[in-house]
C-alpha positions as CSV (number, residue, x, y, z in Angstrom):
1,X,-5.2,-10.0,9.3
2,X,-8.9,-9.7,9.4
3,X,-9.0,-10.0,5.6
4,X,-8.0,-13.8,5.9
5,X,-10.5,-14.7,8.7
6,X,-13.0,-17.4,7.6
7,X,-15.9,-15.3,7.6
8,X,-19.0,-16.1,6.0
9,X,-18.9,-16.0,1.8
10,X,-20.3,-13.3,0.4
11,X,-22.7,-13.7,-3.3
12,X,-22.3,-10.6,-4.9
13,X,-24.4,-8.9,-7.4
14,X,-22.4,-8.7,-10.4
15,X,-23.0,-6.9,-13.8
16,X,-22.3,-8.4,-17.0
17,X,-23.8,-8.3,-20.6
18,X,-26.5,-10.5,-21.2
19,X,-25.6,-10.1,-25.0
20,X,-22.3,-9.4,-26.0
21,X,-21.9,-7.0,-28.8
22,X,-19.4,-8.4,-32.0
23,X,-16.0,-7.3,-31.5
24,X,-15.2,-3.9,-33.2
25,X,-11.5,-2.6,-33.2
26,X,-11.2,0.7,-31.1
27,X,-8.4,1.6,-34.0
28,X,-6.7,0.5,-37.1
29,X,-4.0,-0.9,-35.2
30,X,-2.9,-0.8,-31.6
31,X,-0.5,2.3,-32.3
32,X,-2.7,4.0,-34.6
33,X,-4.4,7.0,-33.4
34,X,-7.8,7.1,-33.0
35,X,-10.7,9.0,-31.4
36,X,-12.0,5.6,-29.7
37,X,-8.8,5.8,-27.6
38,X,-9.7,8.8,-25.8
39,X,-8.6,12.2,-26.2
40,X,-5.8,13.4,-28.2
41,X,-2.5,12.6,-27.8
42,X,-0.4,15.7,-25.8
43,X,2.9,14.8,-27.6
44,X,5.0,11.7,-26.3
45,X,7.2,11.3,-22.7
46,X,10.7,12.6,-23.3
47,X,12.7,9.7,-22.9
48,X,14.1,8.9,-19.6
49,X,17.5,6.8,-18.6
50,X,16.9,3.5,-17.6
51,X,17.2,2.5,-14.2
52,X,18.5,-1.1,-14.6
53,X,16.9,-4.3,-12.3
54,X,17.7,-7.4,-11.1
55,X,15.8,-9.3,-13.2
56,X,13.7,-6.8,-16.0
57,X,13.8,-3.1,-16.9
58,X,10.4,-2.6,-17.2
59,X,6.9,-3.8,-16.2
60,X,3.7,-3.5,-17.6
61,X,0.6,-4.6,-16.1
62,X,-2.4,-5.5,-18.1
63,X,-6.1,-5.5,-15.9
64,X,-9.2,-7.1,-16.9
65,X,-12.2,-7.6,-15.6
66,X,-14.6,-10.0,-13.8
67,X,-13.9,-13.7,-14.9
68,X,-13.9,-16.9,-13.2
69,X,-10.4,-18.7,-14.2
70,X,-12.3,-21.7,-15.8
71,X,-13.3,-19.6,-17.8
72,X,-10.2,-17.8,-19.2
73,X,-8.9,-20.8,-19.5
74,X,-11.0,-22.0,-21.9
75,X,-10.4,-19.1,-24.2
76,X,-7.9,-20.1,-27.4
77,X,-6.3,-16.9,-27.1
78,X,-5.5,-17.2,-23.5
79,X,-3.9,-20.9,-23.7
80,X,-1.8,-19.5,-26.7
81,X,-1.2,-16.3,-24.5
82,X,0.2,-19.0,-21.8
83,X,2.1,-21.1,-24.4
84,X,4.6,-18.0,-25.0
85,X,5.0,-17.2,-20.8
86,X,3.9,-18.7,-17.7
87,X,0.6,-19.4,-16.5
88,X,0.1,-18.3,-12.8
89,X,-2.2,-20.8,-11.5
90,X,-2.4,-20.0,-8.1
91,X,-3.4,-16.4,-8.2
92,X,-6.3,-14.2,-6.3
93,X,-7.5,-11.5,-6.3
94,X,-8.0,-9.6,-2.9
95,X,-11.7,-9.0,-2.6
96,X,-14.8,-7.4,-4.1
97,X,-15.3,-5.5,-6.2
98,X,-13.3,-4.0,-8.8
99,X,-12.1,-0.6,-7.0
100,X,-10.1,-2.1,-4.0
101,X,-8.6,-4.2,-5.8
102,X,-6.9,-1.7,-8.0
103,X,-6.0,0.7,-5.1
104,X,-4.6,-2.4,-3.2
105,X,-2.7,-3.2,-6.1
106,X,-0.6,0.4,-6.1
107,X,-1.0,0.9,-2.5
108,X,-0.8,-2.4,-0.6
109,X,-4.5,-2.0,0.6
110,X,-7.8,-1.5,0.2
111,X,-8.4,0.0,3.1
112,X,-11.9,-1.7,4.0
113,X,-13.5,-0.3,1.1
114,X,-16.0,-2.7,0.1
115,X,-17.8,-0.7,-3.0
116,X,-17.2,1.4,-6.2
117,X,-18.2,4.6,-4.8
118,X,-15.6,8.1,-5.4
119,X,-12.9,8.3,-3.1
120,X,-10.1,9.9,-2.4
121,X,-6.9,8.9,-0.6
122,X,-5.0,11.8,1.5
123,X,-1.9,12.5,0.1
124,X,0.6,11.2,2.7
125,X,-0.8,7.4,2.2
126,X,1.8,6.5,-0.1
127,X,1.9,4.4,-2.8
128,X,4.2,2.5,-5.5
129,X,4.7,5.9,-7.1
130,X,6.6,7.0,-4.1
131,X,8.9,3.6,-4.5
132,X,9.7,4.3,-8.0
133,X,10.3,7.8,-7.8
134,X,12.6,7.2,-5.3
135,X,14.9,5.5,-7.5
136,X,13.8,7.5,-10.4
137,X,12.3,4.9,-12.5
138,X,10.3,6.4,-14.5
139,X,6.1,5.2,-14.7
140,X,2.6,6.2,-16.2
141,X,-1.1,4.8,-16.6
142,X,-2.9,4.5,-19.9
143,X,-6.5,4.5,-19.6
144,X,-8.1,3.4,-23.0
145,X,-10.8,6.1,-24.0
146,X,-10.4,8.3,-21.0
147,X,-11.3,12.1,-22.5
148,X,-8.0,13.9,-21.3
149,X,-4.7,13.0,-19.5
150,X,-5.1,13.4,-15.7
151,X,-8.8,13.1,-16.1
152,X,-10.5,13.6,-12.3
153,X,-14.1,12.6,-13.9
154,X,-15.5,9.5,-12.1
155,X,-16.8,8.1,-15.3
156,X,-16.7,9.0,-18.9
157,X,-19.1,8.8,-22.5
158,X,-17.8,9.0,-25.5
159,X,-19.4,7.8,-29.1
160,X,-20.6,4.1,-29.3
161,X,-17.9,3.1,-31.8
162,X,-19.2,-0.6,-31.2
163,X,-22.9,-0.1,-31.8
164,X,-22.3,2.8,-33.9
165,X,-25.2,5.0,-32.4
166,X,-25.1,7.3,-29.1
167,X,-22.6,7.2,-26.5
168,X,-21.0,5.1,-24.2
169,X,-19.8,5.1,-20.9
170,X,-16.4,3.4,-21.4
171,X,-14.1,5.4,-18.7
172,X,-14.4,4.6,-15.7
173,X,-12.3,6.3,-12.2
174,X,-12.6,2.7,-10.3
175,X,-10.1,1.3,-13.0
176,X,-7.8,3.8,-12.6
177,X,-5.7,3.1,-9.5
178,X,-3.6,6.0,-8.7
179,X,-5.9,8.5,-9.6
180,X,-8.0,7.6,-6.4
181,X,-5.0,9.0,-4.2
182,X,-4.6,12.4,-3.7
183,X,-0.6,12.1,-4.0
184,X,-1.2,11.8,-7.8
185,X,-4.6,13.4,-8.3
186,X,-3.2,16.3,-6.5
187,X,0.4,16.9,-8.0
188,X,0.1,18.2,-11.9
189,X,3.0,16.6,-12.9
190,X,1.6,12.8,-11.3
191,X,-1.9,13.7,-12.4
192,X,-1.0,13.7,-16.1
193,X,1.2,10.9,-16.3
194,X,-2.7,9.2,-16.1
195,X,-2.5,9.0,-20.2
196,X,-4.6,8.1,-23.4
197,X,-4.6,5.4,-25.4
198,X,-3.2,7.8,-27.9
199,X,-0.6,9.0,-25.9
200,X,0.4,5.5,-25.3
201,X,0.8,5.1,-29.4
202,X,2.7,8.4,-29.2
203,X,4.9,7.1,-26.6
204,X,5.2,3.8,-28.2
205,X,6.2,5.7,-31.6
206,X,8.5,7.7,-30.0
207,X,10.4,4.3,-27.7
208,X,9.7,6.7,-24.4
209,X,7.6,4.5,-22.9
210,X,8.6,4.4,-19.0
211,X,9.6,1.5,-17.2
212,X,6.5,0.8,-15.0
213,X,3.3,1.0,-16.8
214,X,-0.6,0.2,-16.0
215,X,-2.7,-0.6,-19.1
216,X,-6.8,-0.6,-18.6
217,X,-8.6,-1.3,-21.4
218,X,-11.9,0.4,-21.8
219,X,-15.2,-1.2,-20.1
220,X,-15.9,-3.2,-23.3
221,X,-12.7,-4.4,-24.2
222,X,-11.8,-5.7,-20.8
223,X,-14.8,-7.8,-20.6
224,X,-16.3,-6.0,-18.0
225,X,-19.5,-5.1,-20.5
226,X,-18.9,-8.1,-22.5
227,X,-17.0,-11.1,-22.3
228,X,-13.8,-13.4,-22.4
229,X,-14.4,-13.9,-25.7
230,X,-14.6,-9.9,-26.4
231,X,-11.5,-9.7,-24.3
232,X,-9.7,-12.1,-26.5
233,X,-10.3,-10.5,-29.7
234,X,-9.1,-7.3,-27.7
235,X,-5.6,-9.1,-27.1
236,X,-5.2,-10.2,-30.5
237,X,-5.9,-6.9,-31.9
238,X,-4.1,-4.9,-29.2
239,X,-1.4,-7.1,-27.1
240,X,-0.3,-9.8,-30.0
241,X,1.3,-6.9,-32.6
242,X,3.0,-5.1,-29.6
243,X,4.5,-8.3,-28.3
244,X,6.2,-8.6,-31.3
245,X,7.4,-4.3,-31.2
246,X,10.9,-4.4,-29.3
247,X,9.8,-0.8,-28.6
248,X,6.9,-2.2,-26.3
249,X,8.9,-5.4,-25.5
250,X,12.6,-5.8,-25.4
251,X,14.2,-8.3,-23.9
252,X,14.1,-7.0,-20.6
253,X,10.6,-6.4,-20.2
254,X,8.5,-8.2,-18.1
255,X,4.1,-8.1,-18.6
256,X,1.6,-8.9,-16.5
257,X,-1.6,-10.2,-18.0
258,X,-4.3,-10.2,-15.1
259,X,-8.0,-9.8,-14.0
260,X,-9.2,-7.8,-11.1
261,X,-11.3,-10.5,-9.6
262,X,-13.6,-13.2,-10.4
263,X,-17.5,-13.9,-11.7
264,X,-18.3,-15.6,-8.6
265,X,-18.5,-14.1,-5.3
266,X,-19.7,-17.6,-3.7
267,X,-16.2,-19.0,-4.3
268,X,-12.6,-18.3,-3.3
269,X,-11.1,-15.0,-6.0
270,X,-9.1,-17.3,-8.1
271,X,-7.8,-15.4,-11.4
272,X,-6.2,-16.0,-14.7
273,X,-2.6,-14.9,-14.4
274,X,0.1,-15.0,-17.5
275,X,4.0,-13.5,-17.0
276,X,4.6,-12.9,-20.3
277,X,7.6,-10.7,-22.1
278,X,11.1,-10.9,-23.5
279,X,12.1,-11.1,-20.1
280,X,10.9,-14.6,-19.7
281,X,13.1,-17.7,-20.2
282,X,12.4,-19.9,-23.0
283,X,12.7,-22.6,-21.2
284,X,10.2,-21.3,-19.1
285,X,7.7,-20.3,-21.6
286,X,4.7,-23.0,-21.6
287,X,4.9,-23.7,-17.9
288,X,2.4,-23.5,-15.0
289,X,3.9,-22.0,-11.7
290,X,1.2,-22.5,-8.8
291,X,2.8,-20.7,-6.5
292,X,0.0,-18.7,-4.3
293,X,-0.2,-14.9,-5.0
294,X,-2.5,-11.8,-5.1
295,X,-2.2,-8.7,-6.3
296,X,0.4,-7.8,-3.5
297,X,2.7,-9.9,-5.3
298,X,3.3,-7.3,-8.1
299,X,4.1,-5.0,-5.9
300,X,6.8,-6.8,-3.7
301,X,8.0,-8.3,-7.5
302,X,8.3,-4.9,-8.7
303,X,10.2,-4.2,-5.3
304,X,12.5,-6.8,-5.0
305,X,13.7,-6.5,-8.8
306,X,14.3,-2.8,-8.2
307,X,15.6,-3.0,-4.5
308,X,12.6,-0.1,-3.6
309,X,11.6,-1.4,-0.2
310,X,8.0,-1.4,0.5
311,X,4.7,0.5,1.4
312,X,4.6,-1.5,4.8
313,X,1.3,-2.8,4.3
314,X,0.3,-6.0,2.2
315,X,3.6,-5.9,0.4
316,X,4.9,-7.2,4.0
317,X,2.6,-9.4,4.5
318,X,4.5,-13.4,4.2
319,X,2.0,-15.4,2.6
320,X,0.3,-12.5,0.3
321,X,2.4,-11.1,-1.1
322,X,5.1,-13.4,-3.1
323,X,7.6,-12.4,-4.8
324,X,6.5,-14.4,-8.2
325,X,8.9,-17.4,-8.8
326,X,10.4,-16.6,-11.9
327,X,12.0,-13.5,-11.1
328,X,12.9,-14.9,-7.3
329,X,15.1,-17.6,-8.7
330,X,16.2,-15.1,-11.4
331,X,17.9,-12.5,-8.5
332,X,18.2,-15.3,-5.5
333,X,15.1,-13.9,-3.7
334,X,14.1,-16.9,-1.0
335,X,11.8,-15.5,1.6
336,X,8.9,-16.8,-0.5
337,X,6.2,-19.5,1.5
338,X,5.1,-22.1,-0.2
339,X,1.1,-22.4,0.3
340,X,1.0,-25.4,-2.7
341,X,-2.3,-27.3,-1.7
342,X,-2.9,-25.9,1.5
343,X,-6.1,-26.1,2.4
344,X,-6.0,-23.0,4.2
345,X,-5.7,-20.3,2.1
346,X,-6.9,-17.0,2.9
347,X,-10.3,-16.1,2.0
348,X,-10.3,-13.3,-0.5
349,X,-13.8,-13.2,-1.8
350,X,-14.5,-11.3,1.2
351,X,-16.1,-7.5,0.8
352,X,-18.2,-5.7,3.5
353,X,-17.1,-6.5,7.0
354,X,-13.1,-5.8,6.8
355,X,-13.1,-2.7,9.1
356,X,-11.2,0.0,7.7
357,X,-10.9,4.1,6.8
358,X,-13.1,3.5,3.5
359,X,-16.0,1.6,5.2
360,X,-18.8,3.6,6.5
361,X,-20.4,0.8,8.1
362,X,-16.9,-0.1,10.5
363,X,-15.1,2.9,10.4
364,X,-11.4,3.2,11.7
365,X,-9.2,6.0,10.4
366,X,-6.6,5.6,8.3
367,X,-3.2,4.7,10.6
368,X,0.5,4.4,10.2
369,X,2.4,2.0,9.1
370,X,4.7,0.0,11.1
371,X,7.8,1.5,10.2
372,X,10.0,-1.6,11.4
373,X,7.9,-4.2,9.7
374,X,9.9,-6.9,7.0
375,X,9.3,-6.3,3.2
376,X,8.4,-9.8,1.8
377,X,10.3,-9.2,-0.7
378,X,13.6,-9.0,1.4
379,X,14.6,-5.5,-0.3
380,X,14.9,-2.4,1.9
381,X,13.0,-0.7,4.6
382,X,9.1,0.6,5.1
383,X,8.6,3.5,3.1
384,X,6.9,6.2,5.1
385,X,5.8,9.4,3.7
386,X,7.1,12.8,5.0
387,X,4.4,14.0,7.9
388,X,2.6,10.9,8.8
389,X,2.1,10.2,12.7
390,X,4.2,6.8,13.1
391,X,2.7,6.9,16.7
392,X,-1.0,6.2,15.0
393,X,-0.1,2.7,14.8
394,X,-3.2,0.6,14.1
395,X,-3.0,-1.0,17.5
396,X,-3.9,2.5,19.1
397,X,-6.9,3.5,16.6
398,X,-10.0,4.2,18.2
399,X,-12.8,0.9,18.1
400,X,-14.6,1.2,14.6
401,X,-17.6,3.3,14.4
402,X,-20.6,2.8,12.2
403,X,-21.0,6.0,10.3
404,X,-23.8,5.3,8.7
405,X,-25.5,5.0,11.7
406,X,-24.9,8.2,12.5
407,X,-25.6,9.4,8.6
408,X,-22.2,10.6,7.8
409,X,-19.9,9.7,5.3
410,X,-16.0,8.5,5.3
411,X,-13.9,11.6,5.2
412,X,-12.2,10.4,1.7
413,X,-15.6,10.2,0.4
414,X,-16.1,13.1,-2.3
415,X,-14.0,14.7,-4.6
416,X,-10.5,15.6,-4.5
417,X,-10.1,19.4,-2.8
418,X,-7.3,20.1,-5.7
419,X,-6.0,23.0,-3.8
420,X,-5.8,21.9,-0.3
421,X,-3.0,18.7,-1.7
422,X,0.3,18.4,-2.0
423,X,2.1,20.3,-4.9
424,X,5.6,18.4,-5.5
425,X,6.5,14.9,-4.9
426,X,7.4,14.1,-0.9
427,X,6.1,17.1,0.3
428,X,3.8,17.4,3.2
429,X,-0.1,18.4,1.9
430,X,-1.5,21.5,3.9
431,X,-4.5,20.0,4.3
432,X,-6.5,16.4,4.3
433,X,-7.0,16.6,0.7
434,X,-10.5,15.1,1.4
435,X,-14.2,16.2,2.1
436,X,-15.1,15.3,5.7
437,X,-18.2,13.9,6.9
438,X,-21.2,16.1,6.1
439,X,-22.6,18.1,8.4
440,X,-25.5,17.4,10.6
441,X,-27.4,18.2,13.6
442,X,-26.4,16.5,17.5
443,X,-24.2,16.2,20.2
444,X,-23.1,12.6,18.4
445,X,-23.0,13.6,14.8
446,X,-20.8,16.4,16.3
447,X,-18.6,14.5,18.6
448,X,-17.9,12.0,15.8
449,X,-17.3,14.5,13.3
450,X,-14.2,16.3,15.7
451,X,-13.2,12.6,16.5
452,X,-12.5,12.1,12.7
453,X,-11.4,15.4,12.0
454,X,-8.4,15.1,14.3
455,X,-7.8,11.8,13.6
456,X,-6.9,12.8,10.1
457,X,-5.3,15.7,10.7
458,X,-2.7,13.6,12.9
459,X,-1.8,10.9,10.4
460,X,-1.1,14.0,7.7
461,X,0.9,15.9,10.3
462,X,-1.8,18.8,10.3
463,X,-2.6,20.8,14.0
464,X,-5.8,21.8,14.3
């Protein structure tokens, strides 16, 4: 997997606050409406049946930004946060920076991409949607201070409620995972189950949350614009009270508390990771697991305790993707490897020269799975959506092409083409879903532009 290869470290440029701004409460309390929680709430979910797992009913993922581990783990709030679950000690993230990290982590890659730049996904690369749905467990995202459910916008400004003067860019589409595939971006019903902060207290109000959930906090609460300590005050205000709400967390539930990556690029992506929840043991509350994972892990976790199968992509891979320990000895899950101490684990902090569909600068199209590959988490068959090629295996793409050479952009560069996707869950788009490369003038720039064309018209089942 080229992603593991011991290529050269990277030092990327990252952003952070020089002066963090003192902690001011988005809300009066975490399910009390609020303007700084984005838009109004449109009325709460209508509650759904629950679909019952090996191990937990629901899970809820909770993604943070841009900290070394060291340095979460120096944060009071985060050892008491680990006191009541377990501490995942052994987790990475997948690369840099922040955006394929969050589309690997709902889609089992990150395709090459290597940047934070608007994309969007064609509508037959599945994702864990595609899982759930299939076993009609019900899901949504909540996206603190994001304007309107379903929100397409790449980023967002709202009033500075911290500073208390101007706006504030505190949306942003790169931490919003399924929103970058056309499957949901294109489907109303998917779209605007991408929900508000309020929404999330009207859902929370009403006990219809659903049984998967994503939870980004806005760009200052997550510490992206600030820091751990900003972050930590966000969990005591927002994550400590709901802990405690049965409505939020039963005893069945199962949370993820995680990061996206790391501060420093020049090192392997080691994260703060805590499995907290009602679901969790008390015998194991206040231990360390350092079992290796990445973000794949949720996924297969989410698989195996739900018997969903997988996307046949990182959620097969043996080493990556982990089913985490607690719930594998909870449902008798062994196909776990145990990478404790190795010296040899797989370089993550990689970002630029993993070839891919979303990499301009190496250039391969998007393929099909491999339909008879093994889940790692030992629970059912590839998933493959309805109209994808399954003779476009990657071992018969074309050899990677530099498209910036040629000044053209990846064809899921842009925005979504709303009208050309797919309408209803499972069904086969009508067209790419995506802008192709621009146009421009010579026989290369042409030949390159029909080379692409077809190749994505193939994988989505389209005839040209």
């Amino acid at each position: 997997m080229a992603r593991t290869l011991a290529l050269s470290l990277l030092t990327l440029p990252l952003v952070f606050a020089a002066q963090a701004p003192t902690f001011k409460a988005p809300s009066e309390g975490p399910l009390i409406p609020s303007p700084n929680f984005g838009g109004p709430s449109n009325g709460s979910l209508s509650k759904q049946p629950v679909q019952t797992g090996l191990m937990f009913d629901r899970f809820i993922q909770i993604w943070l930004e841009n900290t070394d581990f060291a340095t979460a783990n120096s944060s009071p709030t985060f050892q008491s946060l680990a006191k009541q679950g377990v501490l995942l000690t052994g987790y990475y993230a997948l690369t840099h920076p922040s955006e394929p990290n969050y589309v690997a982590s709902v889609g089992g890659d990150f395709f090459g991409m290597h940047d934070d730049n608007l994309y969007n996904i064609p509508a037959n690369v599945s994702t864990i949607v595609d899982l759930l749905e299939g076993k009609n467990i019900s899901w949504a995202s909540y996206q603190e201070t994001m304007a309107t459910d379903g929100s397409l916008d790449f980023s967002e400004d709202a009033p500075d409620y911290v500073d208390g003067t101007g706006t504030y860019t505190y949306y942003v589409r790169k931490h919003n995972p399924l929103i970058v595939f056309d499957s949901v971006a294109g489907n109303t019903r998917r779209r605007n189950l991408q929900r508000t902060f309020n929404d999330f207290a009207a859902d929370v109000n009403a006990s219809a949350i659903p049984q998967w959930l994503f939870v980004t906090p806005n760009l200052v609460d997550d510490a992206h614009d600030t820091t751990i300590e900003y972050a930590s005050q966000w969990l005591e205000f927002w994550l400590l009270p709901l802990l405690k709400d049965e409505r939020f967390n039963d005893n069945r539930t199962l949370i993820l508390l995680t990061f996206d990556e790391n501060e420093t690029g020049s090192v392997n992506n080691q994260i703060l990771s805590i499995l907290l929840g009602g679901a969790v043991p008390e015998a194991a509350r206040g231990t360390a697991d350092d079992t290796y994972y990445t973000h794949y892990s949720s996924l297969s976790t989410v698989q195996a305790n739900w018997g969903l199968g997988c996307l046949g992509r990182g959620d097969t891979d043996p080493k990556m993707a982990n089913v985490y320990d607690l719930v594998a000895k909870a449902i008798g899950h062994d196909g776990n490897n145990d990478l404790t101490g190795s010296s040899d684990l797989p370089l993550t902090n990689l970002s630029g020269p993993i070839p891919g569909p979303l990499n301009e600068a190496v250039y391969v199209p998007f393929t099909a799975q491999n339909a008879n590959a093994t889940c790692a988490n030992k629970a059912g068959k590839v998933f493959v959506a309805p109209g994808v090629d399954l003779s476009l295996t990657a071992d018969k793409a074309p050899a990677a092409v530099n498209l910036t050479a040629l000044n053209e952009n990846v064809p899921a560069a842009g925005n979504i083409n709303l009208s050309a996707t797919a309408t209803a869950p499972g069904s086969s788009p009508t067209s790419p879903g995506s802008s192709g490369p621009s146009p421009t003038s010579g026989a290369a720039h042409t030949m390159v532009n029909l080379a692409v064309a077809i190749i994505v018209a193939t994988f989505i089942g389209l005839t040209l």
